[in-house]
C-alpha positions in Angstrom: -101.3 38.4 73.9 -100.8 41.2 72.0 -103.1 44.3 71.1 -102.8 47.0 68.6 -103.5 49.7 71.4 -100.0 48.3 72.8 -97.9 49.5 70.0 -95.4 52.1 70.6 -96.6 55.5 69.9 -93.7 57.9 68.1 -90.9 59.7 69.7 -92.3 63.1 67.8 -94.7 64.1 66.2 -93.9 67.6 64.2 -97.1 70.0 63.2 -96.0 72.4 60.5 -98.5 71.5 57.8 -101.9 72.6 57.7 -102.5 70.3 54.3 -101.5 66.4 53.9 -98.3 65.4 53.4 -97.1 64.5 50.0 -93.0 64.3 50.3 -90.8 63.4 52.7 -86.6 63.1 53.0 -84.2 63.0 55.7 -80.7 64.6 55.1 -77.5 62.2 54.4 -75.7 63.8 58.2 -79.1 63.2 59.7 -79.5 66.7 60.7 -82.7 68.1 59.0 -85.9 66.8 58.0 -87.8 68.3 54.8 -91.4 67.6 54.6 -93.8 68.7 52.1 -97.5 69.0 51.2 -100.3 69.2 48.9 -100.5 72.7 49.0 -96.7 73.3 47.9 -95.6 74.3 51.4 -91.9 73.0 52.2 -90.7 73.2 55.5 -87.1 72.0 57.1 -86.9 70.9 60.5 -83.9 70.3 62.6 -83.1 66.7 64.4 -81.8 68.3 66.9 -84.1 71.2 68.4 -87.3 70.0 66.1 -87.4 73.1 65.6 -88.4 74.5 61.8 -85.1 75.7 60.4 -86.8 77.0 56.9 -90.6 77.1 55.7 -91.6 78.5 52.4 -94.0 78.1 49.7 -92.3 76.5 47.0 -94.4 75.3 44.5 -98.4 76.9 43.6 -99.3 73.4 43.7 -98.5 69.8 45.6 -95.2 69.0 46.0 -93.6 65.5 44.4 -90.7 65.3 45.6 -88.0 67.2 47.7 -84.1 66.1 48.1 -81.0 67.8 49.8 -77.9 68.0 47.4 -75.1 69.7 48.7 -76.0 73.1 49.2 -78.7 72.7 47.6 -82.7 71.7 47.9 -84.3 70.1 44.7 -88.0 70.3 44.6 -90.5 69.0 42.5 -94.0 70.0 42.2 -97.3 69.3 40.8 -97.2 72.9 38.8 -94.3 71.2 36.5 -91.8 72.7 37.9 -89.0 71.6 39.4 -86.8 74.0 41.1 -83.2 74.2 42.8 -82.9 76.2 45.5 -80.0 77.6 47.6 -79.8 75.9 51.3 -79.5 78.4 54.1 -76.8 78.1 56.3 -77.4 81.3 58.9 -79.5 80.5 62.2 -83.0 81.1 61.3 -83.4 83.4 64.3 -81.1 85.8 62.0 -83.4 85.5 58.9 -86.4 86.8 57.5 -89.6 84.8 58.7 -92.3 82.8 56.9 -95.8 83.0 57.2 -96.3 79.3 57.9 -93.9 79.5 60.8 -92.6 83.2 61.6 -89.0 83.8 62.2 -87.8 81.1 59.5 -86.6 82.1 55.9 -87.6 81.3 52.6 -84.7 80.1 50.3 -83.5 81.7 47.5 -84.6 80.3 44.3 -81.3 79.3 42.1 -82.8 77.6 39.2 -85.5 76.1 37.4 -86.5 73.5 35.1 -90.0 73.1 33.0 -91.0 69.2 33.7 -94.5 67.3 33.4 -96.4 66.9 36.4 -99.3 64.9 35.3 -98.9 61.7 36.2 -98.2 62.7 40.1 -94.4 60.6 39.1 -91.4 62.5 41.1 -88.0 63.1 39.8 -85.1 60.6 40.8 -81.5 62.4 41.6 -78.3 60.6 40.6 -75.4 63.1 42.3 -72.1 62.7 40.3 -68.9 63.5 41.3 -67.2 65.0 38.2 -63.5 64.9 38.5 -62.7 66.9 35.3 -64.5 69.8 36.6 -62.7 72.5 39.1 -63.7 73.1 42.8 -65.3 76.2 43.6 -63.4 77.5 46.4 -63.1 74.9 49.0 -66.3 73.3 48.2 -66.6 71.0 44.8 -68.4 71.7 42.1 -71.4 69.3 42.5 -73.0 68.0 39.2 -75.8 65.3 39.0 -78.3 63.5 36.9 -81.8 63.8 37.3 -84.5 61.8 35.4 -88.2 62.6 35.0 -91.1 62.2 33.3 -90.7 63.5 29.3 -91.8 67.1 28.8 -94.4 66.3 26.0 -95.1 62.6 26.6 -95.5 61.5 30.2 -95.3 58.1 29.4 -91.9 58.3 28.0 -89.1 59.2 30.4 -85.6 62.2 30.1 -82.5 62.6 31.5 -81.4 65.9 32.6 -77.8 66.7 33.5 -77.9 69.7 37.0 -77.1 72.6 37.2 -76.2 72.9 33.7 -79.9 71.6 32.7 -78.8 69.6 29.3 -80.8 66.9 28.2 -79.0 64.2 27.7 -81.4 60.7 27.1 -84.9 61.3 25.9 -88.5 59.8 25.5 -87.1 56.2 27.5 -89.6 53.4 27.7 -93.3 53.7 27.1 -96.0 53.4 29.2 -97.9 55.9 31.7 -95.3 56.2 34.4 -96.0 56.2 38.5 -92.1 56.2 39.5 -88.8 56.1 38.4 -85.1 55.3 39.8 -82.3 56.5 38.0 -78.9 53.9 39.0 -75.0 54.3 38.0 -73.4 52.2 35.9 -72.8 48.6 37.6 -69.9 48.1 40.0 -66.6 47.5 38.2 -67.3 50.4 35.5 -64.1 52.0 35.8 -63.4 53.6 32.2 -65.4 56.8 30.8 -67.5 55.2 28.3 -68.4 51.8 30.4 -69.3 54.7 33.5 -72.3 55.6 30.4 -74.1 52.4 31.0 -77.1 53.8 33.2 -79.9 52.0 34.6 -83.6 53.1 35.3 -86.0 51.7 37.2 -89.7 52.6 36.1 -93.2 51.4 37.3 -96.3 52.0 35.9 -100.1 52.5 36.0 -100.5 48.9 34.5 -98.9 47.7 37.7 -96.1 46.5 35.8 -92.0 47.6 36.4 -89.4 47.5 34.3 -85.7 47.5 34.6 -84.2 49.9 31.4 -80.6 49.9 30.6 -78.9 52.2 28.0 -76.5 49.7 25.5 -75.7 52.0 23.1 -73.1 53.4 25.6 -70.1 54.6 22.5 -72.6 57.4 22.1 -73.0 60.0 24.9 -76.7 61.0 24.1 -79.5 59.6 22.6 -83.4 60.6 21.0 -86.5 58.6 21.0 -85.4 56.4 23.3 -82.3 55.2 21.0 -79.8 52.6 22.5 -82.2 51.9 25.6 -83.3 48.4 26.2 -85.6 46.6 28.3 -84.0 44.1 30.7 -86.5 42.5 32.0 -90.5 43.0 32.6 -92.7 42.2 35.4 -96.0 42.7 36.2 -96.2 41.5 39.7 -99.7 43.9 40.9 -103.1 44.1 39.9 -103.8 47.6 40.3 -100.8 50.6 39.9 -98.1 50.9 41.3 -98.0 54.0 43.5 -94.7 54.1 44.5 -91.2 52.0 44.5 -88.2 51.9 46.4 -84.0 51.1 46.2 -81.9 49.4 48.3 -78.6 51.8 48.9 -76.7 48.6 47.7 -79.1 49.1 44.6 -79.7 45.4 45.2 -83.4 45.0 45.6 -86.6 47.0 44.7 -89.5 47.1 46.3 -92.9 48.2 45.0 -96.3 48.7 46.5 -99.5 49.3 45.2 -103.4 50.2 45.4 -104.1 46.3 45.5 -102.7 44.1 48.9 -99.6 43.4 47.1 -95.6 43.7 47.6 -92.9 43.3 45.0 -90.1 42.7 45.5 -87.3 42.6 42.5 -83.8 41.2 42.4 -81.8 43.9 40.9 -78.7 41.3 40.5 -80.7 38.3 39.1 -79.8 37.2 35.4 -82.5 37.4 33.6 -82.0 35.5 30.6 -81.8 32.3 32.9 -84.9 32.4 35.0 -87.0 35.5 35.1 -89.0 34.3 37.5 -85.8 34.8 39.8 -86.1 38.8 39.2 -89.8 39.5 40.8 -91.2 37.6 43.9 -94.7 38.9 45.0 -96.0 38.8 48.8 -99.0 39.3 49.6 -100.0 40.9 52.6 -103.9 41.4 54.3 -104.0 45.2 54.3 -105.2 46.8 50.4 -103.9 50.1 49.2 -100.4 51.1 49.8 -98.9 54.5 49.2 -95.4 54.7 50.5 -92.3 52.2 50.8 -89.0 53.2 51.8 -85.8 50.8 52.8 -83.9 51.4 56.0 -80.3 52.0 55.2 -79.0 48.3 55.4 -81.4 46.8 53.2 -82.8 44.3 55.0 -85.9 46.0 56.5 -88.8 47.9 54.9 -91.5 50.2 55.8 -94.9 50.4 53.7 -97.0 53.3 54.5 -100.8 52.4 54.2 -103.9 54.0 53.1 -105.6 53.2 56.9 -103.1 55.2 58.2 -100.2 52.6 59.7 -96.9 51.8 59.1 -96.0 48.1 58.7 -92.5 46.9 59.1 -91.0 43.8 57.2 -88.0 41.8 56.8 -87.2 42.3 53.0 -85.7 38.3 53.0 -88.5 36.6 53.9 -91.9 39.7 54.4 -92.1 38.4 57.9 -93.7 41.3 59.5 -91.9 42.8 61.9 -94.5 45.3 63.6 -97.1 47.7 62.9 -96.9 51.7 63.8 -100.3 53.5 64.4 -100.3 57.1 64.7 -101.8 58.8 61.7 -105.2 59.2 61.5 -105.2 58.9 57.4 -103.4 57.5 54.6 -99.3 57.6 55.3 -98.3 59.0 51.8 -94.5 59.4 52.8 -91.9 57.7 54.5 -87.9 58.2 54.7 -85.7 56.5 56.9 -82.6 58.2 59.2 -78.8 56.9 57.9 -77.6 54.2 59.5 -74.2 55.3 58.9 -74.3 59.2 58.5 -71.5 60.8 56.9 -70.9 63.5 54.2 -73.1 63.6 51.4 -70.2 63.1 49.1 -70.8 59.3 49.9 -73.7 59.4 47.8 -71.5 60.6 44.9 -70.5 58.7 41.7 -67.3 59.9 39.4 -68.6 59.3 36.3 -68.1 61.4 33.4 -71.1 64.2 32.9 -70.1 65.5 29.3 -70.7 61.3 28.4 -74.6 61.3 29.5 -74.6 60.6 33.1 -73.3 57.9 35.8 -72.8 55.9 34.7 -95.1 35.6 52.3 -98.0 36.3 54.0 -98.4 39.3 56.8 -97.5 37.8 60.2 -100.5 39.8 62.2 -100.8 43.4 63.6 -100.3 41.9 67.1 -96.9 41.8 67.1 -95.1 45.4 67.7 -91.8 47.1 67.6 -90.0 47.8 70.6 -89.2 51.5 70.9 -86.1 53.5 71.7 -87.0 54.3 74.8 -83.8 55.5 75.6 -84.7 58.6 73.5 -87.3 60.1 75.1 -90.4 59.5 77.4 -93.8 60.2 75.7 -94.1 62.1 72.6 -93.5 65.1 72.2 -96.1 67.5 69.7 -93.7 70.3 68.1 -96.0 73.2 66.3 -95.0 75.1 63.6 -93.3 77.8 65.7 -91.3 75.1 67.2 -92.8 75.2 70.6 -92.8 71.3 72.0 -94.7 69.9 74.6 -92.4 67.2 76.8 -89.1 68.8 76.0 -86.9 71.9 76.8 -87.8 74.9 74.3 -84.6 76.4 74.9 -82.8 74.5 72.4 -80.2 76.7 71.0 -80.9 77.8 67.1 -77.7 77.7 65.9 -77.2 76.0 62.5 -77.0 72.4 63.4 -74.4 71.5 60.8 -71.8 72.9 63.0 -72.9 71.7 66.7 -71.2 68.9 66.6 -70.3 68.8 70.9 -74.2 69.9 71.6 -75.2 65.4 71.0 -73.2 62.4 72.8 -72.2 59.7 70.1 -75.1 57.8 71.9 -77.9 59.9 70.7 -76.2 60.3 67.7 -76.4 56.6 67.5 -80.5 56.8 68.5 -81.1 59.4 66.4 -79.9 57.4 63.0 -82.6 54.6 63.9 -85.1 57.2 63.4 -87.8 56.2 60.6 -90.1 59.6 59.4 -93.9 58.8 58.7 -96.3 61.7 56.7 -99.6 61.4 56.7 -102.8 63.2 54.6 -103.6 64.5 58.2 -100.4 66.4 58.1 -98.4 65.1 60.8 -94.9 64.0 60.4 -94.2 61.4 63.2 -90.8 60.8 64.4 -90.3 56.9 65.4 -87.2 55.8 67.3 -87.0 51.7 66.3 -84.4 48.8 67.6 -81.0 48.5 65.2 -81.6 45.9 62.9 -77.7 45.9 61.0 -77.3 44.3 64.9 -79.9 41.9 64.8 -81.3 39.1 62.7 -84.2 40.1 60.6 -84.0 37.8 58.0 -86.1 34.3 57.8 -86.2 33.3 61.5 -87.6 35.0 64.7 -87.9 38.6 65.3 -85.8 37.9 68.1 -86.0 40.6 71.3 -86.9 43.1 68.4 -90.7 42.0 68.9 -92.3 42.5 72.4 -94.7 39.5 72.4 
C-alpha cells in the first residue's frame, strides 16, 4: 500500500525567487530554464550547471509570460508591456552582475510593445519562417506572430506581426479572456493565401473555450473582428478557466480551472457532425487548478494545483498516473523538457508574414511516479548564487549552447524527461520522470511506470 509520503521528491529544486512564481518555459535544446515571478524578476538557469546564467528585473510588475525565440527572450508583464529582449551569449562570469544573483547580466532591452494586462491573460507566440525575407549573416531573419489581448478591449483579442510590431487581425471574439493559443494554418496549406487561414484558441472567465478561425483568408488583414468565425463553443467548467494547453501535434487542448474539472478538446473533430465529439470533461477530486502543460508526445499531462501538487494523467483515458508533492503552495507554472530537442527552427512555420500570419475520475494520490534515479541521488537545493547542495559547484560557466562533449547522450537522454514545477512559494522544482513515448499510457495499466 501506497502513501503520499512515498512519492518521489524532485531531482532539483532551484531558489532564485524571493516572490511566487508566475511563468515558467524550458528552451527548445533543453539547455536553459526561464522562470519568472510576481514581482517582475526573470531569471535564466542553465540545465547543465543549475547555475543562473541571467537575472534581471524585467517588468515593474508580475510577469505573464516568458518565451525563448531565437536570440531572443519575449516577456510579458502585468505593467502592459511586453518586451523583446536580446539573449546573451557570453559566460556570465564575463558580464555585469545582477542584484538578485551577483555576477549574472541583465539583457539588453531590443523592443517593446504597449499590450493590456488586465485580465492576467499571457501572449501566445507563433514563430514563422519567412522565406521571402533575407538572412542576416549566417543567422535567418526570424519573424513571428504573436496574439494578445486587444489594447482597448480585453475581451476582444489582436494579432501582432514581430519584430516589425504591425497589427495585423484585430478585436477577435468577445468575451473577458483568461488564455489564448495562436495555431498555423492546418496541415496541407501549401499556397500563400491558404498558409492565411489561422486558428486561435481562447478561454474565458465564463469557463467557456472557443476554437476561432479566420475565413476571410483573400484578405491579409482584418478590423472588428472581420472574416473570423467561431468553430465551435464549449463550456465544459463551472468556474474560469485559468489556464489551457496545446498538444505540439496541435491535436488536443486541455483546460483547467478554479472548479475540480478537466477539459479536454479534440482539435481534429468535425464539428458540424457531433459537437459533443469536440469537448470531453473529467472530473477529478482535487478543486482549483492553475497550471497544465502537455509533455512533448501528447499523451501525458501535468496539472498544477492550488494545494501545491502536481498530478500526472494519461490525456486518452485521465487515468492518473501519479502525484508530485514538493511545493508548499499553489503550483502556478509548469513546462515540460523536449522529448526530442533539436534547433528551434523546428518550431518554425513558412508562411507568408506580409499575408497576416501562419498561416474519468482521478485514480487516487497513492499511486506515484517512479523517478529517474539514474540522474541523481537526493535533491539537490541550488540558491540564487548558484551554490548547490549534493552536487560539484565547480561546474564550468561556459555558455552551454556550445558544450556539447561536457553531457553523454545518456543524460542528455534524462535530462529531456525533465518536467519544471513553480510554485507561489518560489521554488522551481526539477523532476526527472520515466519516458512515456516508450511506454503505454493510454487506457490500460500504468505498467512499471507506477511503483505500487
Amino acid at each position: 500500500m501506497s502513501s503520499l509520503a512515498s512519492a518521489p521528491p524532485p531531482l532539483h529544486i532551484i531558489r532564485s525567487h524571493n516572490s511566487p512564481i508566475s511563468a515558467l518555459f524550458v528552451s527548445g535544446d533543453n539547455e536553459r530554464i526561464y522562470s519568472g515571478d510576481i514581482s517582475g524578476l526573470v531569471v535564466i538557469t542553465s540545465t547543465r550547471t543549475l547555475r543562473p546564467l541571467a537575472s534581471w528585473k524585467a517588468h515593474k510588475d508580475g510577469l505573464l509570460g516568458v518565451e525563448e525565440w531565437g536570440k531572443h527572450v519575449i516577456t510579458h508583464g502585468r505593467d502592459n508591456k511586453l518586451h523583446v529582449w536580446n539573449r546573451p551569449s557570453q559566460p556570465s562570469t564575463v558580464m555585469g552582475g545582477s542584484a538578485s544573483a551577483p555576477g549574472t547580466p541583465e539583457l539588453e532591452l531590443g523592443y517593446s510593445l504597449d499590450v493590456n494586462a488586465l485580465n492576467f491573460c499571457r501572449f501566445s507566440l507563433l514563430p514563422l519562417a519567412d522565406a521571402t525575407r533575407p538572412s542576416v549573416g549566417s543567422e535567418p531573419r526570424r519573424m513571428a506572430l504573436i496574439a494578445v489581448p486587444n489594447l482597448v478591449e480585453s475581451s476582444l483579442a489582436d494579432i501582432w506581426t514581430l519584430p516589425s510590431m504591425e497589427r495585423i487581425h484585430a478585436a477577435i471574439g468577445k468575451g473577458i479572456i483568461m488564455s489564448l493559443h495562436l495555431l498555423p494554418a492546418r496541415p496541407g496549406s501549401a499556397n500563400r493565401v491558404a498558409n492565411r487561414a489561422l486558428s486561435l484558441i481562447a478561454s474565458y472567465e465564463n469557463g467557456s473555450v472557443k476554437l476561432w478561425r479566420y475565413r476571410d483568408v483573400e484578405k491579409e488583414r482584418s478590423i472588428e473582428g472581420v472574416g473570423w468565425e467561431c468553430v465551435w463553443s464549449l463550456k465544459l467548467h463551472v468556474e474560469s478557466v485559468m489556464a489551457t494547453a496545446v498538444s505540439s501535434d496541435r491535436s488536443i487542448a486541455i483546460s483547467v480551472s478554479a472548479d475540480h474539472l478537466v477539459g479536454r478538446y479534440d482539435l481534429g473533430a468535425d464539428p458540424d457532425s457531433n459537437l459533443e465529439s469536440v469537448g470531453t470533461v473529467h472530473r477529478t477530486k482535487h478543486p482549483g487548478n492553475g497550471a497544465v502543460a502537455f509533455h512533448d508526445g501528447g499523451r501525458v499531462c501535468a496539472v498544477g494545483g492550488w494545494d501545491g501538487r502536481v498530478r500526472l494523467f494519461s490525456t486518452k483515458s485521465f487515468k492518473s498516473l501519479g502525484t508530485l508533492i514538493c511545493h508548499k503552495a499553489a503550483v502556478q507554472a509548469l513546462a515540460f523538457a523536449s522529448a526530442c530537442p533539436v534547433s528551434a527552427r523546428r518550431r518554425c512555420y513558412r508562411v507568408p508574414v506580409g499575408s497576416g500570419g501562419g498561416g474519468g475520475s482521478d485514480g487516487g494520490e497513492g499511486r506515484r511516479v517512479i523517478p529517474d534515479t539514474r540522474t541523481t541521488a537526493g535533491t539537490s537545493d541550488v540558491d540564487a548564487s548558484g551554490s548547490s547542495a549534493g552536487q560539484d559547484g565547480d561546474g564550468d560557466s561556459e555558455d552551454d549552447d556550445d558544450d556539447d562533449d561536457e553531457m553523454t547522450s545518456e543524460e542528455k537522454a534524462r535530462r529531456s524527461r525533465w518536467l519544471v514545477s513553480g510554485g507561489k512559494d518560489g521554488r522551481v522544482a526539477v523532476w526527472g520522470l520515466m519516458d512515456f513515448n516508450a511506454r503505454s499510457v493510454g487506457g490500460g495499466g500504468g505498467g512499471d511506470m507506477m511503483d505500487d
